[in-house]
C-alpha positions in Angstrom: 0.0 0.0 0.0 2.9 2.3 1.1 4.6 1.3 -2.1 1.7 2.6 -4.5 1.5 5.5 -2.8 4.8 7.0 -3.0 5.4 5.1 -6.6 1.9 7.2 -7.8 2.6 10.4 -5.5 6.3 10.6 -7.2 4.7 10.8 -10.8 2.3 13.1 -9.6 4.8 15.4 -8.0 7.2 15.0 -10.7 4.3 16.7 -13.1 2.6 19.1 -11.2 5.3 20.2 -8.9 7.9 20.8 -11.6 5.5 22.1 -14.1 4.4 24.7 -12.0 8.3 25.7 -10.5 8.8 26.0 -14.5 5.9 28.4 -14.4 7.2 31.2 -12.2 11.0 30.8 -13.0 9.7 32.2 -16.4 8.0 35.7 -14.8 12.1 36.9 -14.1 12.6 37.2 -17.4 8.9 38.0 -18.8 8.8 40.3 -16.1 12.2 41.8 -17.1 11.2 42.2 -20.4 7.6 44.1 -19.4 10.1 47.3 -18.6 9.4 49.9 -15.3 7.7 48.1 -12.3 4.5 50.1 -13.4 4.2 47.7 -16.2 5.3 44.6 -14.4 2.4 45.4 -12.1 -0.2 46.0 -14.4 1.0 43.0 -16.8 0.6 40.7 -13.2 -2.6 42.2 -13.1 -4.2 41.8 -16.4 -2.6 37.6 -16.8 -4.5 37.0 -13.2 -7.6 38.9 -14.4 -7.7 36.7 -17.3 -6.3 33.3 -16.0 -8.4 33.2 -12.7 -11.8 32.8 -14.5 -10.0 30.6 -17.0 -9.3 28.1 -14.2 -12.6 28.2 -12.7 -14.1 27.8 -15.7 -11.7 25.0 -16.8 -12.7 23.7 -13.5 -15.9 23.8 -14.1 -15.8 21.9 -17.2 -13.0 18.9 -16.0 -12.5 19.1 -12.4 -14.1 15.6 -11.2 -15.3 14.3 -14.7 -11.2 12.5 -15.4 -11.4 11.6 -11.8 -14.4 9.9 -12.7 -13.4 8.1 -15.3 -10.5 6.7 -14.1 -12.3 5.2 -11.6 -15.2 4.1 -13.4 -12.2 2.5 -15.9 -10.5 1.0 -13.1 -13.9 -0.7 -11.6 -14.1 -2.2 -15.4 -10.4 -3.7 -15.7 -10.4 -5.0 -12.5 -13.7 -7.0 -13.7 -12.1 -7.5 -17.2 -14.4 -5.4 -19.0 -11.6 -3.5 -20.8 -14.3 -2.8 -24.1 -16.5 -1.4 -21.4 -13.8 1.2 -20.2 -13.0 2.3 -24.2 -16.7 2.4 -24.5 -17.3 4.7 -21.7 -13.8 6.8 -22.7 -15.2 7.6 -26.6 -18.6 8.9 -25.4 -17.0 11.1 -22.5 -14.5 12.7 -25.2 -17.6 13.5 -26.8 -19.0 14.9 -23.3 -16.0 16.9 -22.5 -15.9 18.6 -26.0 -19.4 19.8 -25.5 -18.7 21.1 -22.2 -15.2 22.7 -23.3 -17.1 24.7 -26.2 -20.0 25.4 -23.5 -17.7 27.0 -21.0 -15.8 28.8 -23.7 -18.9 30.5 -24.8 -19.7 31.4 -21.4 -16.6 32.9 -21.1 -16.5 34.7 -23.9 -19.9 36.2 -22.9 -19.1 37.0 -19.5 -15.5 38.6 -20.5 -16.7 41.9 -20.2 -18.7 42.0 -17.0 -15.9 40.6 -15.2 -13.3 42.7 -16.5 -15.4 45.6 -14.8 -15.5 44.1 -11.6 -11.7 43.1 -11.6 -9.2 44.7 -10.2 -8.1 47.0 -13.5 -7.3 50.2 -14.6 -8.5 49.5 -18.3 -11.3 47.0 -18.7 -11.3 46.9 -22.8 -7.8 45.7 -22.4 -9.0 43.1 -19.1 -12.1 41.7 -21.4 -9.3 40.8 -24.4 -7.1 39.3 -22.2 -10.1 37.1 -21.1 -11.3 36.2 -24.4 -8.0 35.3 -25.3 -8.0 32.2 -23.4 -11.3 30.6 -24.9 -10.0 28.7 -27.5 -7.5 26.8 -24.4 -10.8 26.7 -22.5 -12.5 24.4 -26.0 -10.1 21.6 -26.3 -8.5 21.0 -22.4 -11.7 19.0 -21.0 -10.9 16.1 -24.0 -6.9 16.1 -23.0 -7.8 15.7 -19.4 -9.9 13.1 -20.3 -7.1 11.5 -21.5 -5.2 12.0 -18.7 -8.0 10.4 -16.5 -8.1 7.2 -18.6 -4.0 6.4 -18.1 -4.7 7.2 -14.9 -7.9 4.8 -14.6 -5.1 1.9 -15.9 -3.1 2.8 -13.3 -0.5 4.6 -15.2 0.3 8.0 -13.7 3.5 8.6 -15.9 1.7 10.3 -18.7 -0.7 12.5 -16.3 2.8 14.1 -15.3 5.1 13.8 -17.9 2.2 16.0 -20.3 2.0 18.5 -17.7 5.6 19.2 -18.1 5.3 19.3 -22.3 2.6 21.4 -21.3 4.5 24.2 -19.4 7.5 23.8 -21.1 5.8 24.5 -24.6 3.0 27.2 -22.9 6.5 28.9 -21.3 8.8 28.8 -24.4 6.0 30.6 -26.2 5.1 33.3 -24.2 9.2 34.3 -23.6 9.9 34.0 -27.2 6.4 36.0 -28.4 7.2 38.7 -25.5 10.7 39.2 -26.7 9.4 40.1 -30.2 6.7 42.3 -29.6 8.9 44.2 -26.7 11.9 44.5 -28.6 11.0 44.4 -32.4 7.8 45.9 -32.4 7.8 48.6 -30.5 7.0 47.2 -26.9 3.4 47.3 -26.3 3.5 45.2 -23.1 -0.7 44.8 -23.1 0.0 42.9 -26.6 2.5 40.8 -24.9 0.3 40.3 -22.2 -2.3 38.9 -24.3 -0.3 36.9 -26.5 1.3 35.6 -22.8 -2.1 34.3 -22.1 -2.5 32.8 -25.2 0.6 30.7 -25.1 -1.9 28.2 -22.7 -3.5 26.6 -26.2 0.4 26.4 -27.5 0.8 24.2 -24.4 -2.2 21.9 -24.8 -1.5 21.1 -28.2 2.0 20.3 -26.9 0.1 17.9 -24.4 -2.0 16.4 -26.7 0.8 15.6 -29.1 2.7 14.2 -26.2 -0.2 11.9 -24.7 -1.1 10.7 -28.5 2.2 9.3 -28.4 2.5 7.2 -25.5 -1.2 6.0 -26.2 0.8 4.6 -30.1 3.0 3.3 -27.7 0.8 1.5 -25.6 -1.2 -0.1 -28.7 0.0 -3.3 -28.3 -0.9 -4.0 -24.7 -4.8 -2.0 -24.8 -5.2 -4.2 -28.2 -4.6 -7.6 -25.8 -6.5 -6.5 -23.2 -9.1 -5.6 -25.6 -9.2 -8.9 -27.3 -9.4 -11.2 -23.7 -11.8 -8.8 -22.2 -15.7 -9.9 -22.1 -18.4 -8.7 -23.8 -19.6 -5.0 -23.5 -22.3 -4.7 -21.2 -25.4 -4.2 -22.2 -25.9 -0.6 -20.6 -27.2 2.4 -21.7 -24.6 4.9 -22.6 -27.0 7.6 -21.1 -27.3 5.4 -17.9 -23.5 5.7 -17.4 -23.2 8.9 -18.1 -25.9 9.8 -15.5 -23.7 7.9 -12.9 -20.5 10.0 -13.7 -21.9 13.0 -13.9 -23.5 12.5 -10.8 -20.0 11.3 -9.4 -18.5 14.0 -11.1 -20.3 16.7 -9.7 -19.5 17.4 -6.1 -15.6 16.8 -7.0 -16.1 19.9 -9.5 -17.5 21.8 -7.2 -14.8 21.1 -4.2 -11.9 20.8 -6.9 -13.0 24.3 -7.9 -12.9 25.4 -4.1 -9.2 27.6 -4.6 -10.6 29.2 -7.4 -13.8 30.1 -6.5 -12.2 31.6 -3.8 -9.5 33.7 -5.5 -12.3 34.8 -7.9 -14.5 36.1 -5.5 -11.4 38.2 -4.6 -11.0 39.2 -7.9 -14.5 40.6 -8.4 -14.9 42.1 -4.6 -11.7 43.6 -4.2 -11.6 46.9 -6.2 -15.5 47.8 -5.2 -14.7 47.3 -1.6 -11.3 49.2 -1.7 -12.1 52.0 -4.3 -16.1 52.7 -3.3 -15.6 52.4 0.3 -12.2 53.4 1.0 -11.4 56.2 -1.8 -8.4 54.1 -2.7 -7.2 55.2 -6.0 -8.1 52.2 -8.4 -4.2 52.1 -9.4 -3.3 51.6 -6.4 -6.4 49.2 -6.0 -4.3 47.5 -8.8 -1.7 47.5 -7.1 -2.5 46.0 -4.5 -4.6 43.2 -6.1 -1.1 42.2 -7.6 0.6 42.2 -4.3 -1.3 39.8 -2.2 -2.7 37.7 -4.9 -1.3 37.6 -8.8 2.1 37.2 -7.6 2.0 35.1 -4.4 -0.4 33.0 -6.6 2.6 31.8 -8.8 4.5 30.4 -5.4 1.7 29.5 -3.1 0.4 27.2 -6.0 4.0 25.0 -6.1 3.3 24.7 -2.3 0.0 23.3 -2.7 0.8 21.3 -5.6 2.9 19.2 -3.3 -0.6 18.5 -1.0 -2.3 17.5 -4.5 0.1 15.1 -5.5 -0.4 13.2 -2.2 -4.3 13.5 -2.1 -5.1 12.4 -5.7 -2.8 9.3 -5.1 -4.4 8.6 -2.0 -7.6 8.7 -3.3 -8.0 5.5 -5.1 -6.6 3.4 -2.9 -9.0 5.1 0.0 -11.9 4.4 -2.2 -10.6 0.6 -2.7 -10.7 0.3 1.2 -13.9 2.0 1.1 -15.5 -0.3 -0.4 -14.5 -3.2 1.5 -14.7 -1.1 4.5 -11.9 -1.9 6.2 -11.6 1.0 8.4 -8.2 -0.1 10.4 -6.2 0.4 7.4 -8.3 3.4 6.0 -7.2 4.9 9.2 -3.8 3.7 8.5 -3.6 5.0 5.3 -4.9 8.4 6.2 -2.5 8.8 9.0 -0.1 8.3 6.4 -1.8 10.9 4.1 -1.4 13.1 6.6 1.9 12.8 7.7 3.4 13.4 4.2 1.4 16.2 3.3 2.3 18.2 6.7 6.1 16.6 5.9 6.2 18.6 3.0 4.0 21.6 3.6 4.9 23.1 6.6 8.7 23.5 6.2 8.1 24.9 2.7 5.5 27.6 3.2 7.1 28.1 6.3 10.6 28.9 5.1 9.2 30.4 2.1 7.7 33.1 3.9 10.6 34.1 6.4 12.3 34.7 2.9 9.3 36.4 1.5 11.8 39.8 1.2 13.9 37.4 -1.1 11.3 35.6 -2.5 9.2 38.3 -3.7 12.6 40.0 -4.6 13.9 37.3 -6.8 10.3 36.9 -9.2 8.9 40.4 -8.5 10.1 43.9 -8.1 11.6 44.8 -4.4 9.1 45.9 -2.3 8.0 46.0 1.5 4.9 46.1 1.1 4.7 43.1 -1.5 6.8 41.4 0.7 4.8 41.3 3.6 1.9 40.1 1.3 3.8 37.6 0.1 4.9 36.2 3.3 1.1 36.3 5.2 -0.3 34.8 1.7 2.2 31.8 2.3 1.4 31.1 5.6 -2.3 31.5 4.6 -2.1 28.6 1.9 -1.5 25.7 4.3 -5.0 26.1 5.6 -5.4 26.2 1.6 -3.3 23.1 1.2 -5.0 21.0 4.0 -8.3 21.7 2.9 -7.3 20.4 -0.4 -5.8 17.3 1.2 -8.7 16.8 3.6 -11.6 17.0 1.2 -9.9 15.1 -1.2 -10.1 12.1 1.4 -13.3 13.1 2.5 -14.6 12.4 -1.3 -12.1 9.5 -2.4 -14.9 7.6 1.4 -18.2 8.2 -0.6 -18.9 11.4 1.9 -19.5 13.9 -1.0 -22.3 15.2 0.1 -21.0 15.9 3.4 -17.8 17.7 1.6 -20.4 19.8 -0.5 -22.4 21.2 2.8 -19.0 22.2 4.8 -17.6 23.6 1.2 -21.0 25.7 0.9 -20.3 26.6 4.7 -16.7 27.5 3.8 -18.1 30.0 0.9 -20.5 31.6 2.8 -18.2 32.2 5.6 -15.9 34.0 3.2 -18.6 36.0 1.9 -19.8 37.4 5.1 -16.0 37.8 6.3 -14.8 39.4 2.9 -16.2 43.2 3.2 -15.8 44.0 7.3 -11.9 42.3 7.5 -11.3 43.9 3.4 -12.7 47.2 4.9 -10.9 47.2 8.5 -7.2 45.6 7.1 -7.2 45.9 3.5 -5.4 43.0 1.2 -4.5 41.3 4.6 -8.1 41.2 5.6 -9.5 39.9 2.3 -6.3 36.7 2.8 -7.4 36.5 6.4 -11.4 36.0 5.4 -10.2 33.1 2.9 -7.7 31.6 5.9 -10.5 31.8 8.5 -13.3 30.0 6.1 -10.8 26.9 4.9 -9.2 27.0 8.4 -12.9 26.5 10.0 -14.1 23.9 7.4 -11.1 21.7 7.5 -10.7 21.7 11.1 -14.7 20.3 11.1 -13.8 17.4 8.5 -10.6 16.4 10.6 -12.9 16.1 13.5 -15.3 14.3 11.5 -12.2 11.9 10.4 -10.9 11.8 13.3 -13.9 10.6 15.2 -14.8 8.0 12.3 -11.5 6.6 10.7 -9.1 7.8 12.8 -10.0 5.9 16.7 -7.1 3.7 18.1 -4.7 4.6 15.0 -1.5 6.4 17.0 -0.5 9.6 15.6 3.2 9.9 17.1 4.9 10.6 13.7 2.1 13.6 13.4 3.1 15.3 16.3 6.8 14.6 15.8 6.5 16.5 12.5 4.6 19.3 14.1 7.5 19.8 16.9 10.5 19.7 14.9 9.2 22.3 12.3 8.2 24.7 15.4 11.9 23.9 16.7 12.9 24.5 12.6 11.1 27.9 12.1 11.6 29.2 15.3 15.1 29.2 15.1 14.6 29.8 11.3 12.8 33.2 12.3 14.9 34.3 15.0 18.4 34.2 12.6 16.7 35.5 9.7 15.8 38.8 12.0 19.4 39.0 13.2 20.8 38.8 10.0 19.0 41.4 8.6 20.1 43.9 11.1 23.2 43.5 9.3 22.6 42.6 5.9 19.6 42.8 3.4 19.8 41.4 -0.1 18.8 44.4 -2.3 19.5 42.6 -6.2 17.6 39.8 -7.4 21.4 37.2 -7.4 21.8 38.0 -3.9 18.6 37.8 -2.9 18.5 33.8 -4.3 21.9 33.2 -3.1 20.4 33.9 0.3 17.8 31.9 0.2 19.1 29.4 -1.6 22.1 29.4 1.2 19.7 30.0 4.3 16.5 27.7 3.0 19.5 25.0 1.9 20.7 24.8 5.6 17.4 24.9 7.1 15.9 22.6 5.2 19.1 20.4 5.7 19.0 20.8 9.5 15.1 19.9 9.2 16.1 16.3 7.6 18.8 15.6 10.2 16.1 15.9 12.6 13.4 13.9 11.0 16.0 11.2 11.1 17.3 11.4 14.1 13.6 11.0 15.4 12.9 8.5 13.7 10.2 9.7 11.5 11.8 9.4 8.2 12.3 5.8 8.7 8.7 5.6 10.3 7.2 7.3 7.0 9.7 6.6 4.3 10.5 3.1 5.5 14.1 4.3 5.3 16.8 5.6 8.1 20.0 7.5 6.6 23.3 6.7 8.5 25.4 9.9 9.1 28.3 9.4 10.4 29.8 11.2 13.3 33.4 10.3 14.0 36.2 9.5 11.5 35.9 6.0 13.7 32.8 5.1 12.3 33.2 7.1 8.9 36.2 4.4 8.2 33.4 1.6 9.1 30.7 3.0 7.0 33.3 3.1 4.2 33.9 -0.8 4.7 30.3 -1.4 4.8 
């Protein structure tokens, strides 16, 4: 069980985590190229206004239907009724094209209305930015459908090696297209901007190409299983598809949870800011670009680290759940658990005592950003756990339970968003999104915790929690001191530092997981360091 799960969460990881590192080392030298900081803030400003409603409506059309699939392909194989699963995959192509066109054209429509809500000083040049993105928004539901059915055979290579053809094509484009149009045609950094956003159909075509080969590839092998399968059932199509979609649904609603969120910033923001505080809408701007387009780029590597360990976890959850073996449900939870706060917690929590450098490095130098940055980064664990913990809560069967405490979650952040926007600006409007995940997590915990959870010991938890308090707390208190002293003010010092001060952190974090025993407790291994020249000379011999 262990094995599967680190063998599926390292594909995973490998995809989404390095896909979406690729996608903010880019913005140095986009963001370079975009000229003054003016620009650069504005350009951040317009790719978020378009992108965000892009993802929730790309959400909207996929989020839940590949999850679906693969599992409805997996029941099949495992009963081998391989024509069944192709069945069900050539209809729900035909599904997901529909619904790719339908949210396109909603998009389209919409373009403009949200563009006057966002957080912009020109909404003709928001509303093209938005539109730009349709034709991406058409053919993505298909590829992901793809992407569901490997997974559904219990291959996750492809779901992450096309995520990385995907960036790398999406990234090579927009550098190469703003290069032109900044320094050969005269640089209008709004046309870069939209050609920028563009660049996302350049990378699903380079997706597409790359999951079309390794499906040739893998010919030989569906064709046997094909041929020694039994019969198709004899099943409506439109019966199945009423199953799916009624599967499908509550995981596109909670899959769609981060987004909905960040839009509802996006469209309550600048009213809230500019209407009742007088702000100027430039600085409005601004500000929307502090303390959510930019931290946006490095809180979402952060949380792809809890995704890759939820979405592994979740079919082999809902294999337990069926046979209802709740010991090692519990089991496998605990383990859930302990390697998504293994992983979160040091890097959100490192990341923002370097949010100076951080911010620094990707973004212009700035205080102000920089304290953004840092709160947002704390802010996405509760982000990052509510992914993780709904995920499981789904992968049991309890989606309607996940769709009540979501609903809760949204409503909370409604009523929250105008008195703590009003009273603490940007940080109020992250603190409102914290407090609603924050409360809705900590209800499903206790809702795990009291069903799954009983007699399963949760030492390794609590060792993890210690050791990064110890870690960051020490991690805080030398970053202060240092600082006294010293300040990184250009963008190669400013990695150097935190490449030099995360590094030895992050390496003194390790030593202690290992001495404590919970790396070989998680991992299943327990690395030997040496101490004495004594026992280095035996190691050697070893």
């Amino acid at each position: 069980m262990k094995n599967k799960l680190l063998s599926g969460a390292f594909w995973m990881m490998l995809g989404s985590i390095l896909s979406r590192i690729l996608g903010i080392v880019y913005l140095i030298p986009w963001l370079i190229m975009m000229g003054n900081p003016q620009h650069q803030n504005a350009a951040q400003a317009i790719f978020n206004t378009a992108y965000t409603p892009y993802a929730l409506f790309l959400s909207l059309g996929t989020a839940g239907f590949p999850t679906a699939i693969a599992r409805q392909v997996a029941e099949y194989n495992g009963q081998n009724k391989f024509k069944n699963s192709v069945r069900v995959f050539k209809f729900a192509s035909l599904f997901m094209l529909f619904t790719g066109i339908m949210c396109g054209g909603l998009l389209y429509f919409f373009a403009p209305l949200i563009a006057q809500k966002s957080a912009v000083v020109s909404t003709d040049v928001a509303t093209a930015a938005i539109r730009v993105m349709v034709p991406t928004l058409v053919i993505l539901p298909p590829m992901s459908l793809m992407r569901g059915f490997f997974q559904g055979n219990a291959d996750m290579r492809p779901f992450g090696i096309s995520q990385l053809w995907e960036q790398f094509a999406r990234v090579i484009f927009i550098l190469v297209s703003t290069f032109v149009i900044m320094y050969m045609q005269g640089g209008d950094y709004v046309k870069a901007v939209n050609y920028s956003t563009f660049a996302t159909f350049i990378g699903a075509i380079a997706s597409y190409l790359y999951l079309f080969w390794y499906a040739s590839k893998k010919i030989p092998q569906y064709r046997e299983l094909y041929q020694e399968s039994e019969p198709v059932d004899n099943l409506q199509i439109v019966t199945i598809f009423k199953n799916i979609v009624k599967e499908a649904l509550p995981f596109i609603f909670v899959g769609s949870a981060v987004t909905i969120f960040q839009f509802i910033d996006q469209l309550t923001f600048k009213d809230i800011m500019v209407d009742l505080t007088g702000m100027p809408t430039v600085k409005a701007q601004n500000l929307y670009t502090y303390f959510s387009a930019n931290p946006n780029k490095i809180t979402t590597v952060v949380i792809s680290l809890t995704i890759a360990i939820s979405e592994t976890s979740l079919p082999l959850l809902a294999s337990l759940a069926k046979k209802n073996d709740r010991r090692q449900i519990g089991t496998t939870i605990a383990q859930n658990i302990e390697l998504m706060l293994l992983a979160l917690i040091p890097s959100a929590g490192l990341l923002s005592i370097l949010a100076w450098e951080v911010n620094g490095v990707f973004f212009p130098f700035d205080k102000e950003a920089a304290g953004l940055m840092g709160f947002a980064l704390i802010s996405c664990m509760a982000l990052a756990i509510f992914t993780d913990f709904f995920t499981v809560i789904q992968s049991l069967g309890k989606h309607e339970y996940a769709v009540k405490k979501l609903a809760l979650g949204i409503i909370l952040k409604l009523v929250l968003q105008v008195p703590l926007t009003y009273l603490f600006g940007p940080y109020g409007t992250i603190l409102a999104t914290t407090f609603a995940f924050g409360i809705i997590s900590l209800m499903v915990y206790a809702h795990i915790k009291h069903n799954y959870l009983k007699g399963i010991r949760l030492r390794n938890i609590k060792k993890i929690l210690v050791i990064n308090v110890l870690v960051l707390g020490v991690a805080f208190i030398s970053n202060a001191v240092i600082k006294m002293a010293y300040v990184p003010q250009g963008k190669l010092s400013a990695f150097v530092y935190a490449a030099l001060f995360g590094g030895m952190f992050m390496l003194l974090y390790l030593l202690l997981l290992n001495k404590s025993g919970v790396m070989k407790a998680v991992f299943g291994v327990n690395v030997k360091i040496p101490v004495s020249q004594k026992e280095r000379g035996k190691h050697f011999k070893a």
